[in-house]
Each structure stands twice: as structure tokens, then as C-alpha cells.
N, C-alpha and C positions, 0 to 999 in steps of 0.2 A: 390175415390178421386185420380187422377191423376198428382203426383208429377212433378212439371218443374221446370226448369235455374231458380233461385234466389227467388224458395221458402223459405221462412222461418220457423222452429219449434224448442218448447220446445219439449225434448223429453227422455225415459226413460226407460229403459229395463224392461218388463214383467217377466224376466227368474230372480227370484228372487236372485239364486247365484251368479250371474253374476251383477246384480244390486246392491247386498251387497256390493262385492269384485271393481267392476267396479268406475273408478272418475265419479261422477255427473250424476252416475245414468247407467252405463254401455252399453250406445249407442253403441259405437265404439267395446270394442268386444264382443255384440251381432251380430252388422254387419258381423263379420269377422267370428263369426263362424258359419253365417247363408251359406254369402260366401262357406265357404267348407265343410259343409254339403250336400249339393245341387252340387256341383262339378262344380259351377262357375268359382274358380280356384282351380287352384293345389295345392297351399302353402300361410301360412300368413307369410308375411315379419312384425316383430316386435322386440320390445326390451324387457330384461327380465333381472330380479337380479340377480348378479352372486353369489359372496362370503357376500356381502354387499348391501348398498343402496348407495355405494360411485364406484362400480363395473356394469357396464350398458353392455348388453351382445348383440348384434343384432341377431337373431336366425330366421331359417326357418320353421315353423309348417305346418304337412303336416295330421293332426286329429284333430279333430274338441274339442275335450276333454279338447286337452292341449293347447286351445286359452285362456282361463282363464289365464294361467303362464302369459300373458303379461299383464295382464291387470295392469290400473296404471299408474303414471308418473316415472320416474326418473330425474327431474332436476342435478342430480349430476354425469348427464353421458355426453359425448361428443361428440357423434357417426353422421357419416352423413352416411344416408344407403345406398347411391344411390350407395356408393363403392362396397355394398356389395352384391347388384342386381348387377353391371356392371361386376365385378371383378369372383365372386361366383357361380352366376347364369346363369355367360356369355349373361347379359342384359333379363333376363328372355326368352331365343331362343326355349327353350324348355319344356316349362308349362306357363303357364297363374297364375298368384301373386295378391295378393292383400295388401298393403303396407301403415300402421300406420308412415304417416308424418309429421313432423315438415316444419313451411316454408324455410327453408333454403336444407331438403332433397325435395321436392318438386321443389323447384329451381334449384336444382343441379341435380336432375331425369328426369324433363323438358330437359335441355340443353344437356344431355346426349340422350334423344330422336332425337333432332335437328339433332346430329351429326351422329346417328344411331346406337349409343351404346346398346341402351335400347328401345325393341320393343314397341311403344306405344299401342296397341291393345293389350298386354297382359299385361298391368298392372294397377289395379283401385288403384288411391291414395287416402286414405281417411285421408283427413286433421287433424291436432289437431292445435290452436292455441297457440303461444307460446309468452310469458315473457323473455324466455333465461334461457341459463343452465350456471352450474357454473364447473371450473377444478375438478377434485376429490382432488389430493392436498391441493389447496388454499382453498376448501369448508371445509375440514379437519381445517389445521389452524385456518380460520375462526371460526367453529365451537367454538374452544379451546380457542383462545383469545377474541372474542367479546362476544360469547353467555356463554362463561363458563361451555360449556357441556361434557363429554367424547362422542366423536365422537361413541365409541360404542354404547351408549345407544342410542345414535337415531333414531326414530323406522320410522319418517315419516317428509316432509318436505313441503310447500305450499306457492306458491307466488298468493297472495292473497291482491287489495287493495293499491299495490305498496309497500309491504310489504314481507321481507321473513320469515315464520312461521316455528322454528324448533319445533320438540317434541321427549320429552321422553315419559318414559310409567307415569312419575310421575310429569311432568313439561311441558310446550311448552312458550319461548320468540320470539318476534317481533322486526324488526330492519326495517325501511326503504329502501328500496333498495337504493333509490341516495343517503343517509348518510352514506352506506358503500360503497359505489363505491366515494365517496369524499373521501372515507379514506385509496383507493387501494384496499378493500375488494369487494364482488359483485359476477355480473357476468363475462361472458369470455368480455373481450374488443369487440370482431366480434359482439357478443351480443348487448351489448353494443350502437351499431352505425346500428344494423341491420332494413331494414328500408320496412318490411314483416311482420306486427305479424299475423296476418291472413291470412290463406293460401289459397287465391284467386286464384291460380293457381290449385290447387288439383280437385279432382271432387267433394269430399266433406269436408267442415269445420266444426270441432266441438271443443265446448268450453263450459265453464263458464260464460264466458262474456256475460253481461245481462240478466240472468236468476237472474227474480225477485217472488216476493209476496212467496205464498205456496210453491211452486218447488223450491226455493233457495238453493241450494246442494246437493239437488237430481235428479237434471235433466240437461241435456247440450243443449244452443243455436244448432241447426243444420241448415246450409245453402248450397245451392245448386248448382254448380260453372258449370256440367256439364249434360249432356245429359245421359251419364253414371252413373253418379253420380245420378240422378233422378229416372234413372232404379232400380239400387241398391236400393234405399232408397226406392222407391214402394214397389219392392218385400217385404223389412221387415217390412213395414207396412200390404199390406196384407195378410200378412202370421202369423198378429196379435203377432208377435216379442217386438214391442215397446210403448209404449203409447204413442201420442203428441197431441200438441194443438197451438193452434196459438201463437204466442208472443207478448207482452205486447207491446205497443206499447213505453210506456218507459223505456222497456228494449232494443229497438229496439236503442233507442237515449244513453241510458246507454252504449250498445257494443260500438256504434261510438265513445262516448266519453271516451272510454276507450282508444280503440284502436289508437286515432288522441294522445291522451297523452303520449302513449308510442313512438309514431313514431317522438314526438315533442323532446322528451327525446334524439332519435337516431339524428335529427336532429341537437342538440348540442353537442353530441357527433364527429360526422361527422366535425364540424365547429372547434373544437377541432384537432381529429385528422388531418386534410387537413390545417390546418391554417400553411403558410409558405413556402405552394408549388403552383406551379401552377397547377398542376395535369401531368406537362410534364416528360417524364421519365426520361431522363437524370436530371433534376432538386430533382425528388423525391430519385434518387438513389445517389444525390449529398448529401443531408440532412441527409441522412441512410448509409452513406458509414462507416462510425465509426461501426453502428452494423455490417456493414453486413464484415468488414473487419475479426470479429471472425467468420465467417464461416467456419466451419471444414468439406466440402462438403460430409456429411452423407447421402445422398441423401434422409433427413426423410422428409423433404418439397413434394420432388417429389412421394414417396410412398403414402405416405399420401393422397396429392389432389386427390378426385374423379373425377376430369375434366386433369388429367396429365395420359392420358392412351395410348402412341404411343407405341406399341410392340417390333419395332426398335429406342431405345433414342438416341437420336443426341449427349447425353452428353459421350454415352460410344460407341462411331461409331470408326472405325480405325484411320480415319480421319476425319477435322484435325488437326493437334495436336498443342494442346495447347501451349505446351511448350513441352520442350525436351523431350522424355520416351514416352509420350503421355497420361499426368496426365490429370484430368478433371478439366478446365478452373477456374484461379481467380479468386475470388472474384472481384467484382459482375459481371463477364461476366457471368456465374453459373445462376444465378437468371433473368440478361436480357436474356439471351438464354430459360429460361424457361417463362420469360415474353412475349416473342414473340409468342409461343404458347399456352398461356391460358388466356393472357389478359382479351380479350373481353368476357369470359364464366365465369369467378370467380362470386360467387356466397356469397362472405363472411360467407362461415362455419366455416374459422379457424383455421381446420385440421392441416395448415403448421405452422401455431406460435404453436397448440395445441405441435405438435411434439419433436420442433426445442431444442438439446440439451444446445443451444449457445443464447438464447430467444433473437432469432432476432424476432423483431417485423415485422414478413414475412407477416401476413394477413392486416396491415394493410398500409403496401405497395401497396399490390396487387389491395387492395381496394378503395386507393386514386386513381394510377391509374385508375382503370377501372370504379371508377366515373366520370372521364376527358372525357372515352368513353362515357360511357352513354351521357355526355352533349354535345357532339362534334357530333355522329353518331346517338342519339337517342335510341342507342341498348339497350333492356331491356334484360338483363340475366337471364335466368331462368322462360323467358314468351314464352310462344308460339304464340307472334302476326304479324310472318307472315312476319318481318323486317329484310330487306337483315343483314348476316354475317358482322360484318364491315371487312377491309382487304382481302375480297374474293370476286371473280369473276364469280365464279364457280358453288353459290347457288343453281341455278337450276338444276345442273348435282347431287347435294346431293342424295343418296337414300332416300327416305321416306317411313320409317316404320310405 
């Protein structure tokens, strides 16, 4: 059988340890460590527990042994990797990766390709579907006031149903996710409004989502977004890796009707946050001028962003100066100065509220904004379809990686 662009399967790892340990049947790192067994690539780009299950660690594996450590979610981490391919790996220049993502690293690895950060020939993204993750903090808190658990004892965590399921080793409670997000509890805000849960962008998607009848928890929906992506998924199919079978066909209508619910969710979200602006910047940094007056210019905003990578920053150039000394610019000149450069690529991960010691509500500035772009220029961030840069001229002189 010959896997193509927008097959569909239930599917489920053969390699029993990996199926035990693996979420919903351990597709994804059976994938990965079929990947670099065979020396497809060099390294798996994934995340793994640090000290805790509140501690999300991004790490490089380069033996095929130790692809198990990732195996898993961590809802309670924050991480966008794309930083750490761009940053780390120096956009993978020098090995060929293969990279466990969320849609919001998938969006920000994309646009990081566009601009030639990140080589696109050496790196296969293999999707996971996501709900949204929560602060370590606030999930802590949480934890202690709504569920009444000691944060130590909690062994494992599952958003399931629209529902967040903590467990002990002697107990597991249930809360609605919008009943704590009505309550200031929840997930992150970016989350929240993110308007991706399936990562249509990656080469491959996998999830939970609509895996019905017999295989319900032991197996992952698998969909196929690329050419690549179809290679991959053949190989471990013939190489008798994984078991699949076709999908149910209302499971097929279940994923949809998961996924149009969640985006409905971000959609009032969005209506929420943007309500009282026009999406124009001077307008939006009018309404935010109160937060953004505490800004104690730490520059954790700019570290942070994985789309803020100019070598030479204009904020700390000789010239020109700001003001006397040659301190770095007022508040909000600070944040339009870095609005002019990342506008149109944000990708709503959050990183820079994630950061910000002064909880300026920095992502979802960034985010009103550069929904104004999208409906103005059409520009989709974090897709690869092909649609001029907005503000540039130049597109065609871009290198292409």
C-alpha cells in the first residue's frame, strides 16, 4: 500500500515497550526512532521531564534507545522549539532532525523556513494535535485550590472531552476547561485564542481525536499533510513498525467536530480579546499604554520570541539615542520598534507574556495586531502558501532553503 497527501489512519505501535509507555498507542516515537535507526536523521528534536511533570525540558537525541525518554505529553510545559532548532542547532545547517510538534512550533518553524532560519530539507515535523498547555505556576496554584491536590502527588494529567483530568496515584478529578478559564484558571491566554489545533502545516498529524469503537486509547488518528510525510509514514508501515486500519468514518466526523469546537472556543476568545481596538497600532498600544508603561525594558520579550533573531538589535545599536546616555527607548517605543519587526510572523506562542516579569499582556498585543495583518494582507503566518511578505519588496530576492 502506497501512502499519499491526506490519507487517513488509526494506528498503533507493534514495539510493545514503546506502546505501553507511548500516549495512544506510541505512533509518534515509534516514528522517531525508526527515523534514526536508519539514519534518516541525525537527531530527534523533543521534550522530556525534568525535575517534575510541572519542569518540560526540549532536548536533542542522537540514539535511537533514548527516544522513549520523550515519549508522552507534558501539558504543563511552555516551550516553542522552533527556538531551539533556530538558536541551538543553528536552524539545523548541519544534520538533518526530525521534530515532535505542537501547532503553534510548527507555525513558528514554518515562518522561520520562509525567512531562511531554518533549513526546510532537513527537517521532518511530525505533528501532534493540541488543546493548549497551561503556565507551570498557575497549573501549580490551580492544582491546590480547585482540585485540592498536593501538586507533588500528581503523577499524570489529560485534556480529554473538554475537560482537565488530574491524577494521583490514589485519586484522579475532572473540571471543565471553560469553567476554569471563566474563573481565571485554565490554560495560557495565547492558548486560549489559538486558532490551530491541528497541525495542518506539519507533514504529519497525530492525535486522539476520533479514535473510536475497540482502539479507543490505544491508538492515534494519523493524517498525512505532506509528501514527506507520506514517505516517512510508508517506511514504518513497511517495515511492519505499526499496525493501522482505516478510520471509522465517524470518527472521521467526531475529529471535525472536535476540532471546529475548539477553534469556536478560540473564536470567542479572540472577540474578547480584540474587542475595543481596531487592530491599528497606534490604537492598540493606546489601550495598553497603562500596562506597557511598567515596562522595565528586560529585554525577556525579545529573548524569548523565536521569530526576534536579528544578530545586530537596533535596540542596542550606538545609534540613535534614545535619550541622553544612549538608554534603550521608552516605553512603548521598546515594543513598536520591535513591532515593526515581527509583526507580520507572530505566531501566538506567548513566549513574551510567557516571560514578561511586569505581566504585560505582550502576546496579546502582538496578536491583535497581526490579526489586523492577516485581514488586511491576507498573510497567513506560519503557512507556507506561497503569499508575498506583507511590507516587503524584496520576496523574490529571499534565499530559499
Amino acid at each position: 500500500m502506497a501512502v499519499k497527501v491526506n490519507d487517513m489512519f488509526y494506528a498503533y505501535s507493534k514495539q510493545e515497550d514503546i506502546n505501553q509507555k507511548g500516549e495512544y498507542g506510541g505512533v509518534v516515537t515509534t516514528i522517531m526512532k525508526y527515523l534514526l535507526e536508519n539514519n534518516i536523521v541525525d537527531g530527534i528534536v523533543g521534550v522530556n521531564q525534568g525535575c517534575d511533570i510541572y519542569d518540560a525540558r526540549p532536548v536533542l537525541i542522537t540514539k535511537p534507545e533514548d527516544v522513549i525518554k520523550t515519549a508522552g505529553s507534558i501539558h504543563f510545559g511552555t516551550l516553542n522549539l522552533a527556538k531551539f532548532i533556530y538558536k541551538y542547532l543553528d536552524g539545523a545547517r548541519d544534520m538533518k532532525i526530525a521534530v515532535s510538534c505542537k501547532p503553534c512550533d510548527a507555525m513558528t518553524i514554518r515562518e522561520l523556513m520562509k525567512k531562511g532560519k531554518i533549513i526546510k530539507d532537513n527537517v521532518i515535523m511530525i505533528g501532534v494535535n493540541c488543546g493548549g498547555t497551561f503556565s507551570p505556576v498557575a497549573a501549580i496554584n490551580m492544582i491546590k485550590e480547585v482540585y485540592n491536590f498536593n501538586p507533588s502527588d500528581v503523577i499524570s494529567e489529560e485534556i480529554d472531552k473538554g475537560q482537565l483530568i488530574i491524577k494521583t496515584s490514589d485519586e484522579e478529578k475532572s473540571f471543565k476547561i471553560d469553567e476554569l478559564e471563566e474563573n481565571g484558571w485554565g490554560r495560557r491566554e495565547n492558548c486560549q485564542r489559538c486558532s490551530l489545533k491541528i497541525p495542518l502545516n506539519s507533514d504529519l498529524a497525530l492525535g486522539n481525536w476520533g479514535v473510536i469503537g475497540d482502539l479507543k486509547g490505544d491508538a492515534t488518528f494519523v493524517e498525512v499533510f505532506s509528501d514527506k510525510g507520506a514517505s516517512v509514514l510508508n517506511d514504518v508501515i513497511e517495515n511492519d513498525l505499526i499496525a493501522f486500519e482505516q478510520p471509522d468514518e465517524k470518527g472521521i466526523e467526531l475529529r471535525e467536530k472536535i476540532n471546529n469546537s475548539m477553534l469556536m472556543q478560540s473564536f470567542k476568545k479572540k472577540e474578547i480579546d480584540y474587542a475595543g481596538t481596531t487592530g491599528d497600532i497606534i490604537d492598540v498600544f493606546h489601550k495598553y499604554e497603562d500596562e506597557f508603561s511598567r515596562c522595565m525594558k528586560c529585554y525577556g520579550c525579545r529573548e524569548a520570541c523565536p521569530l526576534c533573531f536579528c544578530e545586530d538589535c537596533c535596540l542596542e545599536a550606538d545609534g540613535p539615542e534614545w535619550v541622553p546616555g544612549g538608554f534603550t527607548p521608552a516605553a512603548p517605543f521598546f515594543h513598536l520598534t520591535r513591532m515593526v519587526h515581527m509583526v507580520d510572523s507572530c505566531t501566538n506562542c506567548g513566549q513574551c507574556s510567557e516571560v514578561c516579569p511586569c505581566e504585560i499582556p505582550v502576546a496579546k498585543v502582538w496578536s491583535t495586531v497581526n490579526n489586523k495583518i492577516k485581514e488586511t494582507y491576507g498573510y497567513m503566518a506560519g503557512f507556507d502558501t506561497g503569499s508575498p511578505i506583507p511590507f516587503t519588496d524584496h520576496v523574490s530576492k529571499v534565499k530559499k532553503l
